[in-house]
C-alpha positions as CSV (number, residue, x, y, z in Angstrom):
1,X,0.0,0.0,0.0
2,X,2.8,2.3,0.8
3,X,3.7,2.2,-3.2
4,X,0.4,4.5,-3.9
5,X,0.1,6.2,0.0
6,X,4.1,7.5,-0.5
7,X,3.3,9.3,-3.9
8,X,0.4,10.3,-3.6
9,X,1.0,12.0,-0.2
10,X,3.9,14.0,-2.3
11,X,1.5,14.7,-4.9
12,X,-0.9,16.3,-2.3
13,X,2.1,18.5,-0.5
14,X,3.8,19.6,-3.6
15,X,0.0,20.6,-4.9
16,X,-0.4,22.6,-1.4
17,X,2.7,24.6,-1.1
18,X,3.5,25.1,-5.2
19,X,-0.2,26.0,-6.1
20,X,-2.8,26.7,-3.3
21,X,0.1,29.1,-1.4
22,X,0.5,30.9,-4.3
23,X,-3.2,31.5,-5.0
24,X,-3.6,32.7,-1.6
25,X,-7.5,33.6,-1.1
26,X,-8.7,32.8,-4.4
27,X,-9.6,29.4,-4.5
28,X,-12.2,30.3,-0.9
29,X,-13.6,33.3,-3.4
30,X,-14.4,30.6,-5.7
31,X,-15.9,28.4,-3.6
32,X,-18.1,31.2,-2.1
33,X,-18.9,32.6,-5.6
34,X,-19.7,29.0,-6.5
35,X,-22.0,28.2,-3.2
36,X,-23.8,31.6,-3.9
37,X,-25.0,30.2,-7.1
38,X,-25.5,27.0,-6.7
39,X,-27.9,28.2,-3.6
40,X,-29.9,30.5,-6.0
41,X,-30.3,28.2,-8.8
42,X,-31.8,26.0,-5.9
43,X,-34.3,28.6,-4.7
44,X,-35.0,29.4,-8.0
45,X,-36.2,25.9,-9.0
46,X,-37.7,25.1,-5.2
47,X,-39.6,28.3,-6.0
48,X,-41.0,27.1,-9.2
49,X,-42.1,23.2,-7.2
50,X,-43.8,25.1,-4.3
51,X,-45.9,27.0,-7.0
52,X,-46.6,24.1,-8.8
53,X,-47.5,22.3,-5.9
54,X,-49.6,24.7,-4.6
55,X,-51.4,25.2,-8.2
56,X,-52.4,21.9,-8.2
57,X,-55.4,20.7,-6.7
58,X,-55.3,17.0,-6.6
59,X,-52.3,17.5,-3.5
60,X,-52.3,15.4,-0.3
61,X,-52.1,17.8,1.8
């Protein structure tokens, strides 16, 4: 196991220090800009069910 934990552990620390150091803030920008949208395209569409839902009339409610 230690033939794929070894380089793979490298991978993951030269991956940290040579590219996520360097980017500083930017990837957790991202992410936010990225959870932002994803949770308005949610609303958006659980928006549109709840109308639906409510619109028809053969619901169990």
């Amino acid at each position: 196991m230690d033939w794929l934990v070894f380089p793979l552990a490298k991978t993951m620390y030269w991956f940290f220090q040579n590219v996520l150091e360097n980017l500083e803030n930017l990837p957790n920008y991202a992410f936010c800009f990225f959870a932002v949208v994803a949770f308005t395209y949610w609303v958006k569409w659980q928006m549109k069910y709840n109308a639906e839902a409510e619109a028809n009339p053969d619901q169990i409610k």
